[in-house]
C-alpha positions in Angstrom: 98.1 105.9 94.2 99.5 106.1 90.6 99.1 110.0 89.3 98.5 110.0 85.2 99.9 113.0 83.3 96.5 113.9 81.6 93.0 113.8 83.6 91.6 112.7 80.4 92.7 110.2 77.3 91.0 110.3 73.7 92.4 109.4 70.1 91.1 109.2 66.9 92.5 106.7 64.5 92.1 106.2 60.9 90.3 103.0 59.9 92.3 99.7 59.1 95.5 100.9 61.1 98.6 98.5 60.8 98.4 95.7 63.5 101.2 97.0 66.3 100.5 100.3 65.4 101.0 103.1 68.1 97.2 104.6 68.8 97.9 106.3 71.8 100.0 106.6 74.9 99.6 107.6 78.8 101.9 108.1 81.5 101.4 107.7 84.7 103.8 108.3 88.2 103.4 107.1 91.6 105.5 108.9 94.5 106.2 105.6 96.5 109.8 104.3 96.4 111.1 101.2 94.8 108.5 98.0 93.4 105.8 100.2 94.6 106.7 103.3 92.6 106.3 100.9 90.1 103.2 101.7 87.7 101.5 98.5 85.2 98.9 99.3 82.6 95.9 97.6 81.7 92.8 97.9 79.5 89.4 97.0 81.9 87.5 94.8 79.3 84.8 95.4 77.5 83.2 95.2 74.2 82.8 96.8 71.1 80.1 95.7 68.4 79.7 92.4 70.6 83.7 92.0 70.1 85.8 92.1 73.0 87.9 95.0 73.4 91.6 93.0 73.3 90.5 91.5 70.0 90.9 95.5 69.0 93.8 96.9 70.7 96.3 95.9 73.2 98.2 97.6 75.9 102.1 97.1 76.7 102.1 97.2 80.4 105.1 98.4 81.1 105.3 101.0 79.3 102.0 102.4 78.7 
């Protein structure tokens, strides 16, 4: 299974950030070889003020 560098992930950004802009990023390593050393990221859904989460922030998957 995929290892992440931190146990934990928090940020704090300021209000009314650029759209693209970089809030935060995680890194994570799996000891297989080949396409399944190969880590995607995702965000799990879910909402904030009745909004759904994607419609705040996005995730590249590659890279984290």
């Amino acid at each position: 299974a995929p290892v992440f560098a931190e146990e934990r992930y928090s940020a704090r950004l300021a209000e009314n950030n650029a759209a693209g802009a970089l809030v935060l990023r995680v890194r994570a390593t799996d000891a297989d070889r080949g396409q399944n050393a190969r880590v995607r990221y995702r965000l799990s859904e879910g909402r904030v003020r009745g909004a759904p989460l994607s419609s705040y922030v996005s995730v590249q998957a590659e890279t984290g």
